[in-house]
C-alpha positions as CSV (number, residue, x, y, z in Angstrom):
1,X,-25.4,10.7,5.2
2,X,-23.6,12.6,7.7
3,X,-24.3,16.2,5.8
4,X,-27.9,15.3,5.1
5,X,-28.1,14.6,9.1
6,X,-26.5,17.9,9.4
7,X,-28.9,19.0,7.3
8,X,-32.1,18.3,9.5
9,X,-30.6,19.1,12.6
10,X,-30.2,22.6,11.4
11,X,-33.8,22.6,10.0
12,X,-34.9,21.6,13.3
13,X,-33.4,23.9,15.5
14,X,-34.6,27.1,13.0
15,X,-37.9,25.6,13.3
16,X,-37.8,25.6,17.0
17,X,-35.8,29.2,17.1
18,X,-39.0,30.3,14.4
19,X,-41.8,29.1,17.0
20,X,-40.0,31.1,20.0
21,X,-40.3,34.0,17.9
22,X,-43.5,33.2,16.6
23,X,-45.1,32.5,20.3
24,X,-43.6,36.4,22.0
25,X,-45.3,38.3,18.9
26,X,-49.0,36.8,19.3
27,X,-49.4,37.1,22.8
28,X,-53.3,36.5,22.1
29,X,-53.6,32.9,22.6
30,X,-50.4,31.5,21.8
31,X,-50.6,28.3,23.5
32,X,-53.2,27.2,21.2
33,X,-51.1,28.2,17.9
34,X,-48.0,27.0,19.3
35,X,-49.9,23.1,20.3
36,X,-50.9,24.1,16.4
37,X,-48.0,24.3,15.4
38,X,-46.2,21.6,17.3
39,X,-49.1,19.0,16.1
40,X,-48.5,20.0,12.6
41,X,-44.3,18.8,13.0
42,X,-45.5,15.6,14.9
43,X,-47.9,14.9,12.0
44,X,-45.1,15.3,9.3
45,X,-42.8,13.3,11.4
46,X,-45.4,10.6,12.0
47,X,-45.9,10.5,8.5
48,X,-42.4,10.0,7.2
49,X,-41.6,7.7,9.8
50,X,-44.6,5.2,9.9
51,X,-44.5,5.4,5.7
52,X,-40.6,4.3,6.2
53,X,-41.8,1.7,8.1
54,X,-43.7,0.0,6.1
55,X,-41.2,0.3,3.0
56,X,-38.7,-1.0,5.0
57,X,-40.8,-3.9,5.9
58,X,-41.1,-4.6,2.5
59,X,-37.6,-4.6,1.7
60,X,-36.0,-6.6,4.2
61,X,-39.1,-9.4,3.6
62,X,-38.1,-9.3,-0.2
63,X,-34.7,-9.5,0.5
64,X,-35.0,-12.5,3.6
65,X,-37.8,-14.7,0.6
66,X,-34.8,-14.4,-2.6
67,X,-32.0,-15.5,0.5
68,X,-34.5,-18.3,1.6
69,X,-35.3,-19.3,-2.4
70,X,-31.6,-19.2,-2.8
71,X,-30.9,-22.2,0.0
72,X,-33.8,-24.2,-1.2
73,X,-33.5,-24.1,-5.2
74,X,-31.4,-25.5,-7.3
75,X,-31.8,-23.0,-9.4
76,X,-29.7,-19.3,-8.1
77,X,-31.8,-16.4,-8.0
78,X,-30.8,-13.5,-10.2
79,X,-30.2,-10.9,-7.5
80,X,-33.0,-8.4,-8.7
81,X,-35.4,-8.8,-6.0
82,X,-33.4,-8.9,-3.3
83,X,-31.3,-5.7,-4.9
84,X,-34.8,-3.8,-5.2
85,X,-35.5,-5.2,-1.6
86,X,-32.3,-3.0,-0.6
87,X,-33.3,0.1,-2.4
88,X,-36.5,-0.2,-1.0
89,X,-35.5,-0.5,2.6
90,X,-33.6,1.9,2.1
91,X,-35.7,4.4,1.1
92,X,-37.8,3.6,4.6
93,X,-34.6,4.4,6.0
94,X,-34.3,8.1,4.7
95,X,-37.7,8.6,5.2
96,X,-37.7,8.2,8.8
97,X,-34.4,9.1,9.7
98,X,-36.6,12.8,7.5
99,X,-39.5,12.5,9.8
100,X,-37.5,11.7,13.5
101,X,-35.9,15.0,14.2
102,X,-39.6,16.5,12.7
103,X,-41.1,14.0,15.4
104,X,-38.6,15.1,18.0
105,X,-39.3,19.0,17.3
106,X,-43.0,19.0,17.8
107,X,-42.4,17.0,21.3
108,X,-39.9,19.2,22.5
109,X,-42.2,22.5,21.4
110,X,-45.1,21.2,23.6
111,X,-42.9,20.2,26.9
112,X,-40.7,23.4,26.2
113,X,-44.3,25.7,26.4
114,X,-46.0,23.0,28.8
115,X,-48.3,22.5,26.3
116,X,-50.4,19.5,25.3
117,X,-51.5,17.8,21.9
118,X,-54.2,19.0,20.7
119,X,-57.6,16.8,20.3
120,X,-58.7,15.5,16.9
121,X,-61.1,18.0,15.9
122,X,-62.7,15.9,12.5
123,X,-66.0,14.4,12.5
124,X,-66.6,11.1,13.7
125,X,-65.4,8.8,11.4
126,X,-67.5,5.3,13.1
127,X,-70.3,4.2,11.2
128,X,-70.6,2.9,7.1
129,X,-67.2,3.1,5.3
130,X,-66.0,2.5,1.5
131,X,-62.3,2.4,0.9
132,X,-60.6,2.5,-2.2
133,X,-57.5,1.0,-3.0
134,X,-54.4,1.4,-5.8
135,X,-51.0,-0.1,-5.4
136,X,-48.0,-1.0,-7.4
137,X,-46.1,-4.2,-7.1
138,X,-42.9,-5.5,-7.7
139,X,-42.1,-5.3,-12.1
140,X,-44.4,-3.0,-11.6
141,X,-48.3,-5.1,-11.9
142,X,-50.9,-2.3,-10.8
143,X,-53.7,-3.5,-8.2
144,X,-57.0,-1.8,-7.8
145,X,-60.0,-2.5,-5.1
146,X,-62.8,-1.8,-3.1
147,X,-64.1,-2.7,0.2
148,X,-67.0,-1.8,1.8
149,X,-67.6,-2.2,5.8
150,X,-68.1,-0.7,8.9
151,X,-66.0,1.2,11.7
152,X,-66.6,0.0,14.8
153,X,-64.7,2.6,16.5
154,X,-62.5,5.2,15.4
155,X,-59.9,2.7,15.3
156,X,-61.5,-0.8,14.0
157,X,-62.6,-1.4,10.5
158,X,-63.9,-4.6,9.3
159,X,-65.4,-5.5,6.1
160,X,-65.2,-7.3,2.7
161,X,-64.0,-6.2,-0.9
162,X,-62.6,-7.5,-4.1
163,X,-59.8,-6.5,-6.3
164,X,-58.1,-7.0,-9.5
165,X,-54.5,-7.2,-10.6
166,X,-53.2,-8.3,-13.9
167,X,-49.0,-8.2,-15.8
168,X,-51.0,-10.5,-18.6
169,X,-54.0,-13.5,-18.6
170,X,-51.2,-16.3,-17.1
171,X,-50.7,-13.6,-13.8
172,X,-53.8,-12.3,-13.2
173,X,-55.1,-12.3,-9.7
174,X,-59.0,-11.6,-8.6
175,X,-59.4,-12.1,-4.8
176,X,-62.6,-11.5,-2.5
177,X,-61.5,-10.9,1.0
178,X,-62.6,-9.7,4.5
179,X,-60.7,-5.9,5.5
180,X,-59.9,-5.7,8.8
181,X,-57.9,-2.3,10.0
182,X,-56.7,-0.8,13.2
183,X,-55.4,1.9,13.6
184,X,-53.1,3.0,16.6
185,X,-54.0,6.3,18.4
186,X,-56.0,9.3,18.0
187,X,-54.0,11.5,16.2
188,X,-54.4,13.1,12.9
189,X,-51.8,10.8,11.8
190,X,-51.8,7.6,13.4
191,X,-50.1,3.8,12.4
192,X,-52.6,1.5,11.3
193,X,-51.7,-2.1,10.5
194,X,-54.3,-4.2,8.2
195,X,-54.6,-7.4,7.4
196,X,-56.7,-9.4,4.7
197,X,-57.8,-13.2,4.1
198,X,-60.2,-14.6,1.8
199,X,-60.3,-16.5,-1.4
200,X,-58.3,-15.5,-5.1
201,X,-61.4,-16.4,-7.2
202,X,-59.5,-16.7,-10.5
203,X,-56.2,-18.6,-9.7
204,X,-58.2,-20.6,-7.0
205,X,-56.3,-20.4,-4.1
206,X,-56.2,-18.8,-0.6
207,X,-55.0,-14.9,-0.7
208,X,-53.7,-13.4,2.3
209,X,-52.4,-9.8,2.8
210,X,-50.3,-7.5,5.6
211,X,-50.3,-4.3,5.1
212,X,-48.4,-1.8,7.4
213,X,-48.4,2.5,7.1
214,X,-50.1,5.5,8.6
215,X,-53.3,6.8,8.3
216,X,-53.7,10.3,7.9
217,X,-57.7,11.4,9.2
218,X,-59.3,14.5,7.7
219,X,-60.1,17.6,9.9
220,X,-62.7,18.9,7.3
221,X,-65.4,18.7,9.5
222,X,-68.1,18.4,6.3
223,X,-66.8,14.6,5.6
224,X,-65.2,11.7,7.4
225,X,-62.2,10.4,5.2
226,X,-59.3,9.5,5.5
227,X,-55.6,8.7,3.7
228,X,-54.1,5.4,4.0
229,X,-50.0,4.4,2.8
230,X,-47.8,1.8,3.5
231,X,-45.5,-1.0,2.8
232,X,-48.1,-4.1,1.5
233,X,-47.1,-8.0,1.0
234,X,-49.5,-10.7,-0.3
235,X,-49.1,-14.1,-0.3
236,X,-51.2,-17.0,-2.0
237,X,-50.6,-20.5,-1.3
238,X,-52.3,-23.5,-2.6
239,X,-52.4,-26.9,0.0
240,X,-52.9,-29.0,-2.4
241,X,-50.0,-28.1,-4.7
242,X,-46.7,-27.6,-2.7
243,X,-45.3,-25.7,-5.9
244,X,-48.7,-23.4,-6.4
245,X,-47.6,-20.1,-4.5
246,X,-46.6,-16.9,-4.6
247,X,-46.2,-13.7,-2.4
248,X,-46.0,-10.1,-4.0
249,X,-44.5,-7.2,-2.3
250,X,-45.1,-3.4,-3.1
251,X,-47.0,-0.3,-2.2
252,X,-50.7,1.2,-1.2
253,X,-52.4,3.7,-1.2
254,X,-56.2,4.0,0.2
255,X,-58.8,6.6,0.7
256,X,-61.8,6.2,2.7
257,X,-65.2,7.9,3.2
């Protein structure tokens, strides 16, 4: 751990040594392309740390349900999930311990030339929105959806969608559900944090799903899409049946336009 810190300290003082150089041989303009620059290290930073984030959310909450199941079951556990939970947390770990001294780098670019970030230059991205979804679960079960809705903002997305995931006929899982999304900030890459309720049409019970990542917004000004990854968990819970419940933990990725 200690080399591999070594490792991106180094990286982040030749990228900062590169920019210096960079900024004295284009005289023309070179606030501009240094902000450039600087947003491009804050985006890859932003990236790495908001993705670890949400991996490491699903680790530690597969890890704290086996340690829970393990006081209230007579039964033990095998160990799997939560061991998985622990590579998976894990794994958030490296990623943003990756993206903090990128982070770092692109903030100390702009204060070092007194420059600012620079404003999201895509098309608005407010109006009708379709977002597809894929993600991979825990033993590996695929899920794949759609939702269809509106952004109210740049920031706020609300609408409704369906998806589908299957291992085999006993655990199969068909849920409708209303979207809602929010990203945080402006930037090309931004946290967003989503949450969805509705109804699990086949199994018949409640669904409910968290999902937590970044959102990375297109600058192509000829379309207004976006990238969407994160940590997910979903839960469904029957009231009726204290037994009839299950929550899932695993990964998504979305693309909107």
């Amino acid at each position: 751990m200690k080399i591999g810190l070594l490792h991106i300290s180094i990286f982040s003082l030749l990228f900062l040594s590169y920019t210096d150089a960079w900024a004295e041989i284009t005289p023309e303009g070179p606030d501009e392309r240094v902000s450039r620059q600087s947003e491009r290290c804050i985006g890859a930073g932003n990236t790495l740390v908001l993705t670890g984030a949400g991996f490491a959310m699903t680790g530690i909450a597969m890890i704290v349900e086996e340690s829970i199941h393990a006081r209230n079951s007579v039964t033990p556990p095998s160990g799997l999930q939560s061991f998985i939970g622990m590579i998976t947390a894990g794994l958030g770990g490296v990623f943003a311990i990756v993206g903090t001294p990128l982070w770092i780098s692109g903030s100390v670019i702009q204060r070092r030339y007194s420059v600012s970030s620079l404003e999201f230059r895509g098309p608005s991205q407010k109006g009708g929105t379709v977002i597809i979804d894929l993600g991979i679960f825990l033993f590996l079960d695929p899920k794949a959806g759609i939702t269809g809705g509106y952004h109210f903002s740049e920031n706020l997305f609300i609408g409704g969608g369906i998806s589908f995931s299957a291992l085999d006929r006993e655990n199969m899982y068909v849920p409708i559900y209303a979207d809602m999304r929010y990203t945080i900030g402006d930037r090309k890459c931004s946290p967003y944090l989503s949450l969805n309720l509705g109804y699990d049409i086949y199994a018949k019970r409640p669904y409910g799903e968290f999902s937590l990542g970044s959102r990375i917004r297109s600058r192509d000004t000829s379309r207004k899409s976006s990238w969407w990854a994160g940590g997910t968990i979903i839960g469904e819970y029957n009231p009726f049946f204290r037994d009839d419940y299950f929550l899932r933990y695993g990964f998504k990725a979305s693309y909107s336009f």
